[in-house]
N, CA, C and O atoms as CSV, one atom per row, in Angstrom:
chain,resi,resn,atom,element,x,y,z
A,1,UNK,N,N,9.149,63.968,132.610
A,1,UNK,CA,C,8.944,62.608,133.017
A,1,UNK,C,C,8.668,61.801,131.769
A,1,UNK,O,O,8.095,62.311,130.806
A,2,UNK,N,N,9.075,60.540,131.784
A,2,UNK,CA,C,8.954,60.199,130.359
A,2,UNK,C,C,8.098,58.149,130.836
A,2,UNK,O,O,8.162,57.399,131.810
A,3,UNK,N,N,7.602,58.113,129.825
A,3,UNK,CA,C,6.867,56.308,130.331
A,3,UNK,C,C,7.282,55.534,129.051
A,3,UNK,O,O,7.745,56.063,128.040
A,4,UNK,N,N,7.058,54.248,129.228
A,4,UNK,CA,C,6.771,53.262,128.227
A,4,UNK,C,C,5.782,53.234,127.664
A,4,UNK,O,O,5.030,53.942,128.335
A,5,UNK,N,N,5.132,52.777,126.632
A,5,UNK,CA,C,4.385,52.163,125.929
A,5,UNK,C,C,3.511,51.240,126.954
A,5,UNK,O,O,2.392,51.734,127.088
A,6,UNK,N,N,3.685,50.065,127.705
A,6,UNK,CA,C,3.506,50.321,129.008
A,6,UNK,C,C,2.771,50.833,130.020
A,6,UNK,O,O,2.774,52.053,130.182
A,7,UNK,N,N,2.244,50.247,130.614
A,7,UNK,CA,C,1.772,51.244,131.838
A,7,UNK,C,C,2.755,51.418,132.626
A,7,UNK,O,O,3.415,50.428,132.939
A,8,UNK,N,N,3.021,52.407,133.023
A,8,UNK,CA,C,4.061,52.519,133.886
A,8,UNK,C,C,3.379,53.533,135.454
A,8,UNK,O,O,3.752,54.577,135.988
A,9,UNK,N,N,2.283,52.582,135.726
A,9,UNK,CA,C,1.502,53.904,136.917
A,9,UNK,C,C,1.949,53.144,138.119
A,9,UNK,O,O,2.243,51.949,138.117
A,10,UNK,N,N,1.979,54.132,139.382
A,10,UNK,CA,C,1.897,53.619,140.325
A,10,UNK,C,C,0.593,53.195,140.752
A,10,UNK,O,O,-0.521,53.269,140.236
A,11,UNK,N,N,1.154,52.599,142.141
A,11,UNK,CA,C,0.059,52.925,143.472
A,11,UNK,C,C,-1.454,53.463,143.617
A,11,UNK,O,O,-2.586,53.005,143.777
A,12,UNK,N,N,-0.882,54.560,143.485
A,12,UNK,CA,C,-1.897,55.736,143.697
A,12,UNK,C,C,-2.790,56.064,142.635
A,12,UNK,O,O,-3.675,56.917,142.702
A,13,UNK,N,N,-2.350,54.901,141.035
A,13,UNK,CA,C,-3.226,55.539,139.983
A,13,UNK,C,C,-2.600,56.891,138.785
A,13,UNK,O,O,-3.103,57.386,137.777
A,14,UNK,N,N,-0.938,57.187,139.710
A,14,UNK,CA,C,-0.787,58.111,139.110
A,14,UNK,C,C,0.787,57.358,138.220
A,14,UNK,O,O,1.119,56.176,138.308
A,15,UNK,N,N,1.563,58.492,137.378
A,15,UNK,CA,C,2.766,57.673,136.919
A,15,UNK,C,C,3.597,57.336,138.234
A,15,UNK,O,O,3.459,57.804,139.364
A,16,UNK,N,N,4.465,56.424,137.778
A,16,UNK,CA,C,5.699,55.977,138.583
A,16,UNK,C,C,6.555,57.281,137.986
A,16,UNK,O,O,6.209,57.788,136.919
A,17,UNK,N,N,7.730,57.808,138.769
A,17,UNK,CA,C,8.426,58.480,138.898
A,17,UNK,C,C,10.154,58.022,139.226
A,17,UNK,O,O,10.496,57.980,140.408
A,18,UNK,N,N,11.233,57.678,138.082
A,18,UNK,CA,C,12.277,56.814,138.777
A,18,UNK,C,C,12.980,57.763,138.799
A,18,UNK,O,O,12.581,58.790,138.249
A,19,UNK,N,N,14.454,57.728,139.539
A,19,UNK,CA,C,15.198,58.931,140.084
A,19,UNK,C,C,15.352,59.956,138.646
A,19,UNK,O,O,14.981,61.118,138.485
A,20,UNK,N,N,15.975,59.116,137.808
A,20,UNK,CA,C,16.157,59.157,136.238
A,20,UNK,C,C,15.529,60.509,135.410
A,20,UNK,O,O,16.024,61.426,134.753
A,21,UNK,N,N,13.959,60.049,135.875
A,21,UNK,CA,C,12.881,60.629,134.892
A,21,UNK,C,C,13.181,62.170,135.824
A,21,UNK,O,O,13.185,63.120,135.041
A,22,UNK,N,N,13.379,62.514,137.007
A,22,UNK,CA,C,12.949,63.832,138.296
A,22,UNK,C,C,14.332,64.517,137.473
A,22,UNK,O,O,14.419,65.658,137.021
A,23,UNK,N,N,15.280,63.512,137.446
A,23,UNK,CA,C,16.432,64.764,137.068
A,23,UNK,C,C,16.810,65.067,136.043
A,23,UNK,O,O,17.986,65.425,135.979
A,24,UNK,N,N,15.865,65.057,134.613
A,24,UNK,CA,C,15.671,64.944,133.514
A,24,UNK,C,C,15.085,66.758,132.622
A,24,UNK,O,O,13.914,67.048,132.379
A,25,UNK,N,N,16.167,67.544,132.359
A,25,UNK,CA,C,16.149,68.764,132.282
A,25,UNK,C,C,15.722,68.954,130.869
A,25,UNK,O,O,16.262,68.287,129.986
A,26,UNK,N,N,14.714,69.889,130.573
A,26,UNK,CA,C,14.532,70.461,129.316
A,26,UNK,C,C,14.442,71.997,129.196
A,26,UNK,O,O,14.058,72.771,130.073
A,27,UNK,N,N,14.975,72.371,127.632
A,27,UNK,CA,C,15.361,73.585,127.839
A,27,UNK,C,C,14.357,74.467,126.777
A,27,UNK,O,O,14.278,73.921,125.677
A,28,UNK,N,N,13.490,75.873,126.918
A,28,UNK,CA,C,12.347,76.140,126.374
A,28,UNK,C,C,13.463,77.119,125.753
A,28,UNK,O,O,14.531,77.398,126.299
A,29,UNK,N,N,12.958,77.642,124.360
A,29,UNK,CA,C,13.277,79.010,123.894
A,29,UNK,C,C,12.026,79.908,124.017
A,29,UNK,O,O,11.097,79.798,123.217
A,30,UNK,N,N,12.019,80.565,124.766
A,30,UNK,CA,C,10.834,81.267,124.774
A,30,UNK,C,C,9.886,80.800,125.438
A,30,UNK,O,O,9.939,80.567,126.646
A,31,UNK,N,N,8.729,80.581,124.568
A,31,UNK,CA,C,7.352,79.140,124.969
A,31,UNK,C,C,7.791,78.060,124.513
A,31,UNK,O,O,7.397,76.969,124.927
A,32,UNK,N,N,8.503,78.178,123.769
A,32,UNK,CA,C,8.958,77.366,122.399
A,32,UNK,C,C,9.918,76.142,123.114
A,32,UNK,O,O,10.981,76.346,123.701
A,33,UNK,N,N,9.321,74.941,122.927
A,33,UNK,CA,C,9.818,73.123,123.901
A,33,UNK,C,C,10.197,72.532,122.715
A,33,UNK,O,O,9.243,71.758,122.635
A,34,UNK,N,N,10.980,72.255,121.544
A,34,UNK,CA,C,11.368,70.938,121.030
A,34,UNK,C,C,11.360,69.778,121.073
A,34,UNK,O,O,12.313,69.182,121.574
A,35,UNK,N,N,9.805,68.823,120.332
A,35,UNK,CA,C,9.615,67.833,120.832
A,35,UNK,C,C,10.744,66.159,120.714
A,35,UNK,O,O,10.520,65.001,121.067
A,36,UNK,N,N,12.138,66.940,119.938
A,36,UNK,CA,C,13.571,65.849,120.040
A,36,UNK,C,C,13.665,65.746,121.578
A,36,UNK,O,O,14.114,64.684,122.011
A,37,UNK,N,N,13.308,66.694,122.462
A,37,UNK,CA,C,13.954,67.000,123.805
A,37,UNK,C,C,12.926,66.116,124.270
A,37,UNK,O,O,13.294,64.943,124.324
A,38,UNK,N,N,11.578,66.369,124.672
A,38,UNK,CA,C,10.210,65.228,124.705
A,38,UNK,C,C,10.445,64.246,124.923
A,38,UNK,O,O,10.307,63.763,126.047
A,39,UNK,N,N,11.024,63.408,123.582
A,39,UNK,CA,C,11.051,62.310,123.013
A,39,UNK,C,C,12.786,61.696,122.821
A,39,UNK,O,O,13.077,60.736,122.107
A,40,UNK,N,N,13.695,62.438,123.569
A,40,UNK,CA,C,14.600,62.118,123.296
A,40,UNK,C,C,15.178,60.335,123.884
A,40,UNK,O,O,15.934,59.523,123.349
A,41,UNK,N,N,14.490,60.300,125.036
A,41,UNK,CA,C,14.023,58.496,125.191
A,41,UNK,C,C,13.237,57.914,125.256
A,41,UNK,O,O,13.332,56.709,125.492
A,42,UNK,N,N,12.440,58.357,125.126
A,42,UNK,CA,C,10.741,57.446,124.801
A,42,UNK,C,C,10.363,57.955,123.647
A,42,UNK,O,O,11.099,58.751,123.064
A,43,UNK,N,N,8.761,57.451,122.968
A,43,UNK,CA,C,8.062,57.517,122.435
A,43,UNK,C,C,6.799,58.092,122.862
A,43,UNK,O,O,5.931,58.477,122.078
A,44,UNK,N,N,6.712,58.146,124.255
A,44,UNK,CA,C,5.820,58.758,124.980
A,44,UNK,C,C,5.444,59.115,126.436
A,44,UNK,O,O,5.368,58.450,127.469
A,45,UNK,N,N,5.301,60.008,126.226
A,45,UNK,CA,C,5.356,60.927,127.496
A,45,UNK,C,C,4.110,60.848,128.322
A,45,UNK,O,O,3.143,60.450,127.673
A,46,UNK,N,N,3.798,61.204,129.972
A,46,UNK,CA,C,2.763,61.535,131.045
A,46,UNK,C,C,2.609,62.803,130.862
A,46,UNK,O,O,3.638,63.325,131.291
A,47,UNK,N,N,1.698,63.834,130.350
A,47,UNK,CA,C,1.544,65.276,130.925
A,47,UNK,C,C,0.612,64.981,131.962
A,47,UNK,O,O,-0.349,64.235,131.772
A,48,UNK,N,N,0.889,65.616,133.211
A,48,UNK,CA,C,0.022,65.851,134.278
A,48,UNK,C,C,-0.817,67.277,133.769
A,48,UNK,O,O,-0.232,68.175,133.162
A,49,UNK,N,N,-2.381,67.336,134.141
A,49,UNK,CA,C,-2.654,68.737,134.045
A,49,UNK,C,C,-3.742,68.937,135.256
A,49,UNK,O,O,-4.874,68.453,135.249
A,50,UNK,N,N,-3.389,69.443,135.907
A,50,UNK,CA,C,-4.684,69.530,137.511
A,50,UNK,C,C,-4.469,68.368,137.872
A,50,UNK,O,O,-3.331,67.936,138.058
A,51,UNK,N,N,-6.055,67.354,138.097
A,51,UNK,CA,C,-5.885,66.124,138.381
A,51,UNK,C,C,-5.604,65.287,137.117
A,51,UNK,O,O,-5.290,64.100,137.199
A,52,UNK,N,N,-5.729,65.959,135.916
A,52,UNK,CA,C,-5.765,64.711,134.550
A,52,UNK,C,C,-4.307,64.014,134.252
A,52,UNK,O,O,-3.222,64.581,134.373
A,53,UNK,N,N,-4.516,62.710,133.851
A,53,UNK,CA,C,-3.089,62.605,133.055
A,53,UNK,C,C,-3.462,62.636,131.646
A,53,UNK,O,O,-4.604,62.450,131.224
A,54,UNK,N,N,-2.303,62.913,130.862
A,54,UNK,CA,C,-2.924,62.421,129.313
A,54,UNK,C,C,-1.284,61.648,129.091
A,54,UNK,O,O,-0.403,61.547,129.946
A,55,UNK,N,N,-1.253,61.148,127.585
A,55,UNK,CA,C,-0.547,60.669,127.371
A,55,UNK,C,C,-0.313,61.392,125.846
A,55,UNK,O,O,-1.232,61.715,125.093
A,56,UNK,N,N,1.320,61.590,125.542
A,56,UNK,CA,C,1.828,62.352,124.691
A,56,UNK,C,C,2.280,61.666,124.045
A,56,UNK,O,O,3.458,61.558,124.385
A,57,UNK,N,N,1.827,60.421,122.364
A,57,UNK,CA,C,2.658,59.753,121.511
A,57,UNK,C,C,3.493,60.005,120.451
A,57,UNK,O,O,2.951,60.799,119.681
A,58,UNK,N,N,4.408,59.719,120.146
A,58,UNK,CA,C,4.844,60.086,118.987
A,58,UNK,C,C,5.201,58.846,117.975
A,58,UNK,O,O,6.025,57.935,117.900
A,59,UNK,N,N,4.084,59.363,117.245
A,59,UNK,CA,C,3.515,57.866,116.193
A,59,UNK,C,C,4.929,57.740,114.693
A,59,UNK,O,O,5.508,58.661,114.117
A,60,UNK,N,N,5.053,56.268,114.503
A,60,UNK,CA,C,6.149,55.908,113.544
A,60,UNK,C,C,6.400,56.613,112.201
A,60,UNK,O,O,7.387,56.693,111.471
A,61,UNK,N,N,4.666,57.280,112.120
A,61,UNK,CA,C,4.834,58.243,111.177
A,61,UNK,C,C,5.886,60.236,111.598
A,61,UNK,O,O,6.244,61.211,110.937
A,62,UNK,N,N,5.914,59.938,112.550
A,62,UNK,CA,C,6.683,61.022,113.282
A,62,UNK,C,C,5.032,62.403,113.839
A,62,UNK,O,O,4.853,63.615,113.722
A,63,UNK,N,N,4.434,61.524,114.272
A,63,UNK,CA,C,3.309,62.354,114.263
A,63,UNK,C,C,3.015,62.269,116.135
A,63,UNK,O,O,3.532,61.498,116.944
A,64,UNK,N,N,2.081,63.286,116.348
A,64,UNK,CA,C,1.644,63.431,118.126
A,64,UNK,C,C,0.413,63.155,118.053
A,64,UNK,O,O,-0.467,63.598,117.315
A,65,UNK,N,N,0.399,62.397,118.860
A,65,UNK,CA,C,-1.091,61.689,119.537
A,65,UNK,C,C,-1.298,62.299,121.054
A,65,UNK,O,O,-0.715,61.609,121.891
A,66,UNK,N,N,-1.839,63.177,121.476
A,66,UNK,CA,C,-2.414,63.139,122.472
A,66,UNK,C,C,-3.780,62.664,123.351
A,66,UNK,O,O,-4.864,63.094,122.955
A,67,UNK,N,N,-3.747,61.860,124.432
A,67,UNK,CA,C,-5.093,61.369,124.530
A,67,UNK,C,C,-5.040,61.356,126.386
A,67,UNK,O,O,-4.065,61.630,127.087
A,68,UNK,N,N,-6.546,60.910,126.871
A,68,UNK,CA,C,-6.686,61.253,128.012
A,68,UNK,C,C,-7.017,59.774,128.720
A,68,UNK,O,O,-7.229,59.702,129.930
């Protein structure tokens, strides 16, 4: 699932979800995720984890920001 810069939440508090983002395939080697694949249209990503969201950036310096 991928967001804007943006809030992009619904309703409920949680992300919006467009057909787009659901049929949006990534491929692991192993454990191993490539964050080109991540980031291949945004800059930043929703990880859901239990109830948390965080948010996954990838800063101009080519760097990851994760935050909650």
């Amino acid at each position: 699932m991928s967001a804007t810069s943006g809030d992009n939440i619904g309703a409920a508090g949680k992300p919006a979800v467009s057909a787009s983002d659901a049929a949006r395939t990534l491929i692991m080697h192993g454990n191993r995720l490539d964050s080109r694949d991540l980031f291949s249209a945004e800059r930043e990503i929703i990880i859901v984890h239990g109830e948390e969201h965080y948010r996954l950036r990838l800063t101009s310096q080519n760097k990851l920001i994760l935050t909650k």
